[in-house]
C-alpha angles and dihedrals in degrees: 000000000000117000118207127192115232121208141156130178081234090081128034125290117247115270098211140002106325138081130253079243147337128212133209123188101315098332118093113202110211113222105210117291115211130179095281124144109237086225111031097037086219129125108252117248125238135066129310097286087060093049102048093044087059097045084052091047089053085041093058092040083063101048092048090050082051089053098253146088143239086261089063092060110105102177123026128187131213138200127180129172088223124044082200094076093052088110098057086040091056100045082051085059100045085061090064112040132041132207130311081062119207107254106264135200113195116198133181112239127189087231151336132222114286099009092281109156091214142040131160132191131195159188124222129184118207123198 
């Protein structure tokens, strides 16, 4: 099965050796979104709510390049430098995505590139 990269200049540009996305067939695999502005290429500052509203954003800039929505994502990953803000992270997700929810997993990481404080990753099936 073919594999094609997805990108667009709405969301950053990837730091190293990976695409935005890549889709095969009609499944879009999501490469990790942090808090980086798409312009700039630094972390946004502010707390975690900030941080996790512009990784969505960047998020949501990918999966319309790739020809989908937010609402097409069926599993999201996230990954936070402190377990403590879980609950602002999850009132920040709640503004982007409606029920049915993707299915989530949430970890606890030492640290992220960049020192973001938030990154999340995701798969979305079109169709």
């Amino acid at each position: 099965m073919p594999r094609t990269p997805v990108s667009t200049p709405d969301a950053p540009a990837a730091i190293g050796p990976y695409s935005q996305a890549v889709r095969a067939g009609d499944t879009v695999y999501f490469s990790g979104q942090i808090p980086l502005d798409p312009v700039s290429g630094e972390i946004v500052a502010g707390d975690i709510t900030v941080q996790a509203r512009r990784a969505f954003d960047n998020l949501k800039a990918v999966a319309q390049a790739a020809g989908g929505s937010l609402d097409c994502i069926v599993r999201v990953g996230l990954y936070v430098t402190d377990l403590g803000e879980f609950a602002q992270v999850n009132a920040v997700m709640a503004e982007y995505f409606e029920a049915p929810f993707p299915a989530r997993s949430t970890i606890e990481v030492p640290a992220l590139p960049k020192g973001a404080r938030f990154e999340v990753d995701a798969v979305m099936v079109l169709g």
